[in-house]
C-alpha positions in Angstrom: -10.6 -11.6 -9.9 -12.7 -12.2 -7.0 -13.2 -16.0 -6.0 -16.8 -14.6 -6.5 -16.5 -14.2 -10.2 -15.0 -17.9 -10.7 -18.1 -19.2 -8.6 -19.9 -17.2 -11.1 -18.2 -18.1 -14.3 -18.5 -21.9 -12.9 -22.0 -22.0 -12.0 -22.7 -20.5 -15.8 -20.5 -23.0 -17.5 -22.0 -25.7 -15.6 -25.9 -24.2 -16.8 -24.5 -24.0 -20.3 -23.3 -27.7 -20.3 -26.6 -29.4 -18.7 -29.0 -27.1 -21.0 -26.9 -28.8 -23.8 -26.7 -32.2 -22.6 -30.7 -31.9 -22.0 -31.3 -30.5 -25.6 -29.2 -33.3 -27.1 -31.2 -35.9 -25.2 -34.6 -34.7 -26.0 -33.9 -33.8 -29.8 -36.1 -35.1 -32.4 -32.8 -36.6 -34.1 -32.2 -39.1 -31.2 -35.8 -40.1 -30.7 -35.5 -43.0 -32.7 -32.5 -44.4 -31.0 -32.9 -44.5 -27.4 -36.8 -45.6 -28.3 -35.0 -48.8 -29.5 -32.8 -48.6 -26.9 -35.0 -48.5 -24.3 -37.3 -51.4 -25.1 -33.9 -53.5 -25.3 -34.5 -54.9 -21.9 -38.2 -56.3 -23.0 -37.0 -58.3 -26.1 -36.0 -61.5 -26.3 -31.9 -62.2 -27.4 -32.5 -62.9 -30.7 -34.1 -60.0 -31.1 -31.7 -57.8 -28.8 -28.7 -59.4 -31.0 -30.1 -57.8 -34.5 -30.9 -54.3 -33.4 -26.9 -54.5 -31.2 -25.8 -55.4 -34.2 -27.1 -52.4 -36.2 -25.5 -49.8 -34.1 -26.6 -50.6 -30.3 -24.1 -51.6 -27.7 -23.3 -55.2 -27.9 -22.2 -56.4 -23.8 
């Protein structure tokens, strides 16, 4: 084994993991989630408190 072939077998494991990190991201399953998620920052802390407290990351 060539240090050619672990380049290769490197270069295709690290295409395998971003296509799968990108699919996860932009499935239709997580949609809801990170649209909540990412108006966090524009709600007041009340508000911010209730939807941390249903799942969201509470810092």
């Amino acid at each position: 084994m060539d240090v050619n072939d672990l380049r290769i077998a490197f270069t295709l494991f690290s295409m395998v993991i971003f296509l799968g990190i990108v699919s996860w991201a932009f499935s239709k399953r997580n949609k809801q989630s990170f649209d909540e998620l990412g108006g966090l920052p524009l709600m007041d802390d009340q508000a911010a408190g209730a939807i941390s407290s249903q799942g969201g990351r509470n810092e």
